[in-house]
C-alpha positions as CSV (number, residue, x, y, z in Angstrom):
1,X,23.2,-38.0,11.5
2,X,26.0,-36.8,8.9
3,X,29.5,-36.6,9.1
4,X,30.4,-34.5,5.9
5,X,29.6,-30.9,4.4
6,X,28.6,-33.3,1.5
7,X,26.1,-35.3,3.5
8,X,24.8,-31.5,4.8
9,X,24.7,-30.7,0.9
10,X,22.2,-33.8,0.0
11,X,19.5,-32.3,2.5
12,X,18.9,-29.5,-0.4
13,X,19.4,-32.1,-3.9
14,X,16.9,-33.4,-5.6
15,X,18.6,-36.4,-6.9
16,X,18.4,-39.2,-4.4
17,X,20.7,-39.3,-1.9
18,X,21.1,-41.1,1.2
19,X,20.0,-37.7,3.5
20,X,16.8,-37.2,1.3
21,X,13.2,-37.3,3.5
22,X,9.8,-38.2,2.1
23,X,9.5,-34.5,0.8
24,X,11.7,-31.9,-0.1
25,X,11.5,-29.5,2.4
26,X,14.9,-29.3,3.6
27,X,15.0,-26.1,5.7
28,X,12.2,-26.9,8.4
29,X,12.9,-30.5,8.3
30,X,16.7,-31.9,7.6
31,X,18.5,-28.2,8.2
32,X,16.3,-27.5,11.2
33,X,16.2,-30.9,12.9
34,X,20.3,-31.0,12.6
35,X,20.8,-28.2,14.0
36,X,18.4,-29.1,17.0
37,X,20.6,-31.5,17.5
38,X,23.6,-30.1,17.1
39,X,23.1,-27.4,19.3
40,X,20.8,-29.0,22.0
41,X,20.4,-32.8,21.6
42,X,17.6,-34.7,22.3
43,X,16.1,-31.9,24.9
44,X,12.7,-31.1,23.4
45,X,12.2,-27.8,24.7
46,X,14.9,-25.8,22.4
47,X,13.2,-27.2,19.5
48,X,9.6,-25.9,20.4
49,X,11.0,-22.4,21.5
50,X,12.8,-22.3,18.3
51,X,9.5,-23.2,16.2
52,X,7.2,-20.8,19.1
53,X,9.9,-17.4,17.9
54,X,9.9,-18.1,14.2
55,X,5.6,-18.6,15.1
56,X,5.9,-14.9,16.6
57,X,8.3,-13.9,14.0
58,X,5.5,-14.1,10.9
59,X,2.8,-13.0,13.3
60,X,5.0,-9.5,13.4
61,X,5.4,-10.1,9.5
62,X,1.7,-10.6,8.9
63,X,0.9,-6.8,11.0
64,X,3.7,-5.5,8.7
65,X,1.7,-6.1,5.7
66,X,-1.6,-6.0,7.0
67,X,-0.4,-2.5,7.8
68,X,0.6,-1.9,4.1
69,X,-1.9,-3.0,2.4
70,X,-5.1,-1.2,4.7
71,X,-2.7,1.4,6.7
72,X,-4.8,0.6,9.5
73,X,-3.8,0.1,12.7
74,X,-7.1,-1.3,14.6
75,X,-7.9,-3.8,11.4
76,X,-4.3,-4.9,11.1
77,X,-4.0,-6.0,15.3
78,X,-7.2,-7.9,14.8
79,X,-6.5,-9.8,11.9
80,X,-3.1,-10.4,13.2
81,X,-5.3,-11.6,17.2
82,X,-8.0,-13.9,14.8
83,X,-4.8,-15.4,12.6
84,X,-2.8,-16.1,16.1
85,X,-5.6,-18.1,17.6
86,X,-6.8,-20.3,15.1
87,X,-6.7,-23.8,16.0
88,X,-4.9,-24.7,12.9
89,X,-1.9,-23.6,15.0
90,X,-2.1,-26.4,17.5
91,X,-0.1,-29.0,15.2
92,X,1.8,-26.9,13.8
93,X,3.4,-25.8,17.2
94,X,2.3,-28.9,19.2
95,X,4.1,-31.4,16.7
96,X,7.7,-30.3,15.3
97,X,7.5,-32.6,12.6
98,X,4.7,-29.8,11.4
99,X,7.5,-27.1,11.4
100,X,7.3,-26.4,7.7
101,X,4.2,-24.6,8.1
102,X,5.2,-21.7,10.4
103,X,8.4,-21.7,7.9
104,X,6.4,-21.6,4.6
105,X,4.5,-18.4,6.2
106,X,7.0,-16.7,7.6
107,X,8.9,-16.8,4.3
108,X,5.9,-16.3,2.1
109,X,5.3,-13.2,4.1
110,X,8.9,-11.9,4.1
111,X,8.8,-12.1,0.2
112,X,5.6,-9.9,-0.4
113,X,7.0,-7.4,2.4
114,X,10.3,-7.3,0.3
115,X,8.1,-7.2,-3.1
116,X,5.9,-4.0,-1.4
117,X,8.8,-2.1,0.2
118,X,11.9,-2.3,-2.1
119,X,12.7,-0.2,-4.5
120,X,14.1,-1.1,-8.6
121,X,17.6,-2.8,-8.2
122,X,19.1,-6.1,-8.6
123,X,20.0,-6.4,-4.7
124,X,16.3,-5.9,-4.1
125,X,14.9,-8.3,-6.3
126,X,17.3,-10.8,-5.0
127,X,16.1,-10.4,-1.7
128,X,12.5,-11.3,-2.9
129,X,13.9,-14.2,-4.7
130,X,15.9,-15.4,-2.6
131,X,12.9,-15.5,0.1
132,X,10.9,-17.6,-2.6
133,X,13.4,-20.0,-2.6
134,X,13.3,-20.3,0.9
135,X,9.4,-20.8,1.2
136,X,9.6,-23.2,-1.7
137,X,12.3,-24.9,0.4
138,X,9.8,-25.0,3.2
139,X,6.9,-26.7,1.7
140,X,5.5,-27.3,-1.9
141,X,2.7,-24.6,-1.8
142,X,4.6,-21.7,-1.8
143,X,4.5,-21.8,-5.5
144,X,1.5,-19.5,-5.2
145,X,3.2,-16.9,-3.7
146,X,3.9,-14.8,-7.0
147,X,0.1,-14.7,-7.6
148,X,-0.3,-13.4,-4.0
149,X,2.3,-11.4,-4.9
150,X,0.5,-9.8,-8.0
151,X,-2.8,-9.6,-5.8
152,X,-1.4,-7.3,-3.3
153,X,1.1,-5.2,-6.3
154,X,-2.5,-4.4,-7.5
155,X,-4.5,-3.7,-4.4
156,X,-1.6,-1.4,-3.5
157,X,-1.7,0.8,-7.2
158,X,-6.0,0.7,-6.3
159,X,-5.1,2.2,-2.9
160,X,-2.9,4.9,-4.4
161,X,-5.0,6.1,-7.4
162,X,-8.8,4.3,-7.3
163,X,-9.1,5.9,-10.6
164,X,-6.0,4.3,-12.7
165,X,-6.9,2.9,-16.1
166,X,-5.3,-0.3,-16.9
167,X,-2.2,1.2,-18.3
168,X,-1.4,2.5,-14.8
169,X,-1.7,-1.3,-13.1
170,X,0.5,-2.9,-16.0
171,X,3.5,0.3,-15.6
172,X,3.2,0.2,-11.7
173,X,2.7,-3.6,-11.3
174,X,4.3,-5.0,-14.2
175,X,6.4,-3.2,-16.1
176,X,8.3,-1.3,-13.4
177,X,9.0,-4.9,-12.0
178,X,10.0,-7.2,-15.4
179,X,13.5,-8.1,-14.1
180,X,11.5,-9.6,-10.8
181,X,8.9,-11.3,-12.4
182,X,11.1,-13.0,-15.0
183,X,13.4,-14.0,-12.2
184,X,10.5,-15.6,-10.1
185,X,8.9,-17.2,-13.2
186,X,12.3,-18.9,-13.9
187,X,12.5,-19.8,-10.4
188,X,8.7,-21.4,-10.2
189,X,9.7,-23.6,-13.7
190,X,12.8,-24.8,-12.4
191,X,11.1,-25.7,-9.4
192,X,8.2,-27.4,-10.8
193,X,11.3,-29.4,-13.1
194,X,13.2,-30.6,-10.0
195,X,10.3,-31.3,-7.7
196,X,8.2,-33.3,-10.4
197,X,10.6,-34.1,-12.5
198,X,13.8,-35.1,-10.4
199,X,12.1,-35.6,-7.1
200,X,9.2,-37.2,-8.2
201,X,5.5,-37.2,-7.2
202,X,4.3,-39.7,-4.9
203,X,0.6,-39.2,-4.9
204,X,-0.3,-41.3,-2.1
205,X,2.0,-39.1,0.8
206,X,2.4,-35.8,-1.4
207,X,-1.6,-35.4,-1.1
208,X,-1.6,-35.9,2.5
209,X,0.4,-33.9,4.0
């Protein structure tokens, strides 16, 4: 329960504060479980529809990609059917305290769609940073996400010329992109500062969930 906008700030510090959880994943845990109850209390259902549409929301994300990456149709449905039915889904629908993993692929997902689809532009790359921060907000290993990134920058220059010599991949992947790259390299370092650094490492509860 808070009171203040400053007690609503703490749920995204590092520093210790009297709103901070076990981890910092303040958008699926302290943002999400406020508004919960803000908006519908102590009802469970609300909360499990909410956490079912942002499910379905990076299932349509996931065929966006799929889409981009093999322009096939077929392949990208039945990736998308296999991903959706995975029993690894159970807890994190069936238990809301699990929430941070339909968040951390959702905004994973938006980021690469964002990285593939934009074009050169400051307003673009902010969009791709700004959904890093979000999956970073949502649980600790989205830090992989700009090697994901570079894996499907590459595979997407291999679709469009098999025959590229390396020059090609570093002007298409790298060069073309700097400004983003820098930005998300900043972004990762920072993180890795306040998380280890400011948050701390527990290695007993970090480790296990």
């Amino acid at each position: 329960q808070i009171d203040t906008w400053v007690e609503w700030l703490n749920f995204f510090r590092f520093a210790d504060n009297p709103q901070r959880a076990a981890f910092y994943r303040p958008l699926p845990t302290q943002l999400f479980f406020w508004l919960g109850d803000t908006l519908f209390g102590l009802e469970a259902l609300p909360y499990y529809l909410l956490n079912l549409t942002f499910f379905c929301l990076s299932l349509w994300l996931l065929k966006q990609l799929l889409y981009r990456l093999t322009h096939s149709g077929w392949l990208s449905w039945a990736s998308v059917m296999f991903y959706a039915i995975s029993q690894t889904h159970f807890t994190h629908l069936y238990f809301l305290s699990a929430a941070q993993e339909v968040w951390l692929v959702g905004l994973l997902l938006l980021s690469l769609l964002f990285a593939l689809s934009l074009q050169n532009g400051w307003k673009s790359w902010l969009l791709v940073w700004l959904s890093y921060v979000g999956a970073l907000m949502s649980k600790e290993t989205a830090i992989v996400t700009p090697v994901l990134m570079l894996m499907v920058l590459v595979w997407r220059q291999y679709q469009a010329n098999q025959k590229s010599e390396w020059q090609a991949y570093w002007h298409a992947v790298i060069q073309e992109r700097l400004v983003m790259w820098v930005g998300l390299a900043v972004i990762s370092l920072a993180y890795l500062y306040l998380r280890l650094g400011v948050f701390g490492f527990n290695p007993t509860t970090d480790t296990a969930y």
